[in-house]
C-alpha positions as CSV (number, residue, x, y, z in Angstrom):
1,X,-26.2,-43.3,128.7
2,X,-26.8,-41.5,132.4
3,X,-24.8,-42.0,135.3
4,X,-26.3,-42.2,138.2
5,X,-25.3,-38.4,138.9
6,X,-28.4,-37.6,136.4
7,X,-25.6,-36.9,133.3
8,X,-27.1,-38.1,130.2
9,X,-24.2,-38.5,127.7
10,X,-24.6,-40.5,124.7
11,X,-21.1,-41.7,123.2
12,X,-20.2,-41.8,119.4
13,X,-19.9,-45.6,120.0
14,X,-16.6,-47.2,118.4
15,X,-16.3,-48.6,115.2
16,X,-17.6,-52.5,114.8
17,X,-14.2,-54.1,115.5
18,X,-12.2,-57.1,116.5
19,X,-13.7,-59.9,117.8
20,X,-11.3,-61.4,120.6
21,X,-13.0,-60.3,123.6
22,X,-16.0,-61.8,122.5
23,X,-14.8,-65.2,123.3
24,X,-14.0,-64.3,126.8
25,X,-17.7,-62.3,127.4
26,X,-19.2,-65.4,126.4
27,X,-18.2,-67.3,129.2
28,X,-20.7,-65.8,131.2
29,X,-23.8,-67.5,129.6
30,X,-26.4,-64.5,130.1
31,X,-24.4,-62.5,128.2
32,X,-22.9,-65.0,125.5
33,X,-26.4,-64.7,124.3
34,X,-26.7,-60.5,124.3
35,X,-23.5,-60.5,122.8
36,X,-24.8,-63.0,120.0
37,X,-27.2,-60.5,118.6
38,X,-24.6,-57.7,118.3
39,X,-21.8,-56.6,116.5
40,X,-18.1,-56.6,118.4
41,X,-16.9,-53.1,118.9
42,X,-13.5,-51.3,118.6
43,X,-11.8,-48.6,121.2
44,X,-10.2,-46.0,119.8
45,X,-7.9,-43.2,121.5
46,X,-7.8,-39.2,121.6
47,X,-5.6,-36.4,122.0
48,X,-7.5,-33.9,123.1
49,X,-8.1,-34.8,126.7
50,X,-8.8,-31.3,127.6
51,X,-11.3,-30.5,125.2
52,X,-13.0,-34.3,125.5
53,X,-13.6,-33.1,129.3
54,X,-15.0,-29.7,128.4
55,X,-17.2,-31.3,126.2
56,X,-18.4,-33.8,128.3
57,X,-19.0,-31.0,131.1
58,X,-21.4,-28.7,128.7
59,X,-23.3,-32.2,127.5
60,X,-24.3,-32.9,131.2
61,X,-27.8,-33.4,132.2
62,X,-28.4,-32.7,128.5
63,X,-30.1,-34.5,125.6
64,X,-27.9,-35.4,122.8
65,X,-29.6,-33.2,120.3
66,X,-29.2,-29.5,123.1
67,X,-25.6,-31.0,123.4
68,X,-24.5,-31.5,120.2
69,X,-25.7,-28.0,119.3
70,X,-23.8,-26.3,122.7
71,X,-20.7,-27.9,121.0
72,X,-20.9,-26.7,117.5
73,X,-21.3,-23.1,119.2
74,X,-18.7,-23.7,121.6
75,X,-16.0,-25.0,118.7
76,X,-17.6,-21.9,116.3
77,X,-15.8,-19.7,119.3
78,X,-12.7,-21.0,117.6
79,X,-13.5,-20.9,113.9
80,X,-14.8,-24.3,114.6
81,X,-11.4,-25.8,115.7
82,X,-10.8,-27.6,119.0
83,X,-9.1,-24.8,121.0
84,X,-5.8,-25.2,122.9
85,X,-6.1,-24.9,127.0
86,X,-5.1,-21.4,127.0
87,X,-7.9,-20.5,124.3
88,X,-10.3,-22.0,125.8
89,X,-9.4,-20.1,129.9
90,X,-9.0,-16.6,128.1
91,X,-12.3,-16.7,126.8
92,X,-14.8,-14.7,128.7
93,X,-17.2,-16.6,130.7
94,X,-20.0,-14.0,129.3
95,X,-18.9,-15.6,125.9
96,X,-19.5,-19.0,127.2
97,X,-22.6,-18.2,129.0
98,X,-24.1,-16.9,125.4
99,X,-24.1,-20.1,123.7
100,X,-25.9,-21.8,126.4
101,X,-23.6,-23.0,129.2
102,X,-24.6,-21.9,133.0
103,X,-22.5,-20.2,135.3
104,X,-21.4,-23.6,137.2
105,X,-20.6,-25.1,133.5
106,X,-19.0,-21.8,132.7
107,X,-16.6,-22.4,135.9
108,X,-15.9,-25.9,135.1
109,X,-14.6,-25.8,131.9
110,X,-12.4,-23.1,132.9
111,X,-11.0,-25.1,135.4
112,X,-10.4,-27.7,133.2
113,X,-8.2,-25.4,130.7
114,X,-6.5,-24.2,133.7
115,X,-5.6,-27.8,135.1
116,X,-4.3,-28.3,131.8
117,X,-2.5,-26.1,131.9
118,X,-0.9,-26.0,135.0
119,X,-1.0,-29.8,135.7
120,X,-0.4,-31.4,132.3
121,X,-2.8,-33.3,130.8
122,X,-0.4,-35.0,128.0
123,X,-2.2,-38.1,126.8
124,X,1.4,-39.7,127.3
125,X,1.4,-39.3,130.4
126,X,-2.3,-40.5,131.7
127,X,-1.3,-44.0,129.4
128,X,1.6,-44.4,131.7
129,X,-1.1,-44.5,134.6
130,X,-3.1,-47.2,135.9
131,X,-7.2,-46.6,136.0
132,X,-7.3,-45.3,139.5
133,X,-4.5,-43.4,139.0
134,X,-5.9,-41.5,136.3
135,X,-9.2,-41.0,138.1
136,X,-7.4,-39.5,141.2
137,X,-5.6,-37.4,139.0
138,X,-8.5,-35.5,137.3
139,X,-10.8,-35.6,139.8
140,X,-8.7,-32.6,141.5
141,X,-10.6,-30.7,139.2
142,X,-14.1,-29.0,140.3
143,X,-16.9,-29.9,138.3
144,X,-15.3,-33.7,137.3
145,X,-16.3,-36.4,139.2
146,X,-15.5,-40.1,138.8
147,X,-18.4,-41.4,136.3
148,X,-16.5,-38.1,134.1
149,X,-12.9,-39.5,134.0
150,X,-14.5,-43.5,134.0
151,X,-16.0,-42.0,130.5
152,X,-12.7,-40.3,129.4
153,X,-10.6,-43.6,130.4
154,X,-13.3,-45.7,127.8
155,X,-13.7,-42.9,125.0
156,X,-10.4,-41.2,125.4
157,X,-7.7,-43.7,126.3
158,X,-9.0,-46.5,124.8
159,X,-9.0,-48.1,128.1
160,X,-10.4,-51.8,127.9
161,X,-11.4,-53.1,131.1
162,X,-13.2,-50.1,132.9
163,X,-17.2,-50.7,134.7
164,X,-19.1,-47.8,134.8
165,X,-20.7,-48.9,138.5
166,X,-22.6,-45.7,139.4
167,X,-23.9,-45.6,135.2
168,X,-27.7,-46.0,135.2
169,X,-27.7,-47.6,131.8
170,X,-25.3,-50.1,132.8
171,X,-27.6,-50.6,136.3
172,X,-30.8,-50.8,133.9
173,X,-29.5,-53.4,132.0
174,X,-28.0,-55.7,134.3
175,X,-30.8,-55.6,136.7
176,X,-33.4,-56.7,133.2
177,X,-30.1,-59.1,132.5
178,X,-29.6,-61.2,135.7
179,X,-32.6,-60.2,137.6
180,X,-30.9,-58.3,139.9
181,X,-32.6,-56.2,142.4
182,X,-31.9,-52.5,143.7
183,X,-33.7,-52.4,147.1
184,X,-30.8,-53.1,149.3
185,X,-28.1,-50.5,147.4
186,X,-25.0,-51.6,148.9
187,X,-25.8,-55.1,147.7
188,X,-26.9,-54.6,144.8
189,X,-23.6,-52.8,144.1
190,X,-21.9,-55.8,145.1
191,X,-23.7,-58.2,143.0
192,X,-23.2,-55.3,139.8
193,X,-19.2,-55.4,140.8
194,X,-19.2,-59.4,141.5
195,X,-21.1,-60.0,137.9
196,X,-18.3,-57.1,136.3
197,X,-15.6,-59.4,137.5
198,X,-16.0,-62.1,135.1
199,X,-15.7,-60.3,132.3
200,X,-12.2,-58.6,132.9
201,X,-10.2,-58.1,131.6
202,X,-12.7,-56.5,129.3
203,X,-15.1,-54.4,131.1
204,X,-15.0,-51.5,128.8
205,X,-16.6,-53.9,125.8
206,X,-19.5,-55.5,128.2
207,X,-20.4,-52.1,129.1
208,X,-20.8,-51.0,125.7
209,X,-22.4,-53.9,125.2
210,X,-24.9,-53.3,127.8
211,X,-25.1,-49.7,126.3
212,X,-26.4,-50.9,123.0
213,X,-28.5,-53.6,124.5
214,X,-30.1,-51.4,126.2
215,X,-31.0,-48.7,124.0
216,X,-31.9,-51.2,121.2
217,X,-34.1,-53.9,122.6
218,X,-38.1,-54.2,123.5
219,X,-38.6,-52.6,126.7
220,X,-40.7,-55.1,128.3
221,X,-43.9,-55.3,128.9
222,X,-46.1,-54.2,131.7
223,X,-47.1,-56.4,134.0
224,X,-50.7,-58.0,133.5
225,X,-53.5,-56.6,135.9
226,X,-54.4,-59.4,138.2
227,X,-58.7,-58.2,138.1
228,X,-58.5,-57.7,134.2
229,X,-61.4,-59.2,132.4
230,X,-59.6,-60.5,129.6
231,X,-55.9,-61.6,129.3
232,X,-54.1,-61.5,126.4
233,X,-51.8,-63.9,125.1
234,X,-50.3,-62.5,122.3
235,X,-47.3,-59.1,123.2
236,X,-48.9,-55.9,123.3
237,X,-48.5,-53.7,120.5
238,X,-44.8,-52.6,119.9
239,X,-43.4,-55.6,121.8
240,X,-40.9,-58.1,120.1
241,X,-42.1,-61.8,120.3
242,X,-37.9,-62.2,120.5
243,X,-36.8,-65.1,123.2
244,X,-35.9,-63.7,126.7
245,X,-32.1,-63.6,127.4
């Protein structure tokens, strides 16, 4: 998925799960019928907040393939463990520059360990804390924005009714969903968070949801040209006949 930052992060999406929330998505009739064609889905919860952050850091603007590498050199650092905060801030940045971070990402995952450090970041505590409270919390830290911590609250904390505004996936799809459109930004925003509203208290599993939708159905097709000679009325090559949602 990207955020609209330019991050391109694909999640390890959860386990296919409990069905519950599906009852409740379906509600909103567009996307009873995406939800039809899939699977449910199941959070699950981490430890290693501190590490989850570094990695997400050093997969930024990445593909999944260049980031998935990064991390295998970066946990090879450690005998291919996940290092403790102090580990990981005692480790010189020429060390971390080597297996392909640059200097900002270098800096940022140092800060990270030292927040940790100094600050706590003891999954106990950030469950005691309410969404926005966790955000504020971690976004002291250079290099972590919001889009960051929205990521940790759905992949880390196991965090169920969380929307990803500013992720371009989750625009992408809604705008092909409910025909939304992105000229006026601060309206469009509000339709994105109006629309996100119906589906709370699960917001975590529509935007995974959208995530898979997304990167598993037809794009669609071109628009015909209006002076072409011939029009076709069968889909172009690689396009699903599959109903529109």
């Amino acid at each position: 998925m990207k955020a609209k930052s330019g991050h391109d992060v694909q999640p390890k999406f959860p386990l296919q799960g409990d069905r519950g929330y599906l009852v409740h998505l379906a509600k909103d009739k567009k996307f009873g019928k995406l939800i039809g064609q899939q699977e449910p889905f199941r959070l699950s919860k981490r430890k290693d907040i501190h590490h989850y952050l570094c990695a997400s850091i050093m997969s930024q603007q990445l593909s999944t393939k260049v980031a998935d590498t990064i991390h295998k050199r970066f946990l090879n650092i450690y005998d291919g463990r996940v290092p403790l905060a102090e580990e990981i801030l005692a480790t010189p940045s020429d060390v971390l520059r080597a297996i392909g971070l640059s200097n900002a990402k270098v800096s940022y995952v140092h800060n990270v360990a030292r927040f940790a450090i100094e600050q706590g970041m003891d999954p106990r505590r950030l469950h005691k804390m309410d969404n926005e409270a966790v955000i504020a919390y971690l976004t002291q830290i250079k290099g972590v924005g919001r889009w960051t911590v929205e990521m940790l609250l759905m992949f880390a904390l196991g965090r169920e009714d969380v929307f990803a505004v500013d992720d371009l996936g989750i625009q992408n799809a809604m705008i092909r969903l409910y025909k939304l459109d992105r000229t006026d930004k601060r309206s469009f925003r509000e339709d994105l968070l109006r629309i996100s509203q119906k589906w709370s208290p699960y917001r975590t599993y529509a935007c995974l949801h959208l995530w898979h939708w997304k990167d598993n159905s037809p794009a669609p097709a071109a628009p015909a040209k209006k002076n072409a000679a011939r029009v076709k009325k069968t889909p172009p090559e690689g396009i699903s006949r599959r109903k529109k949602i």
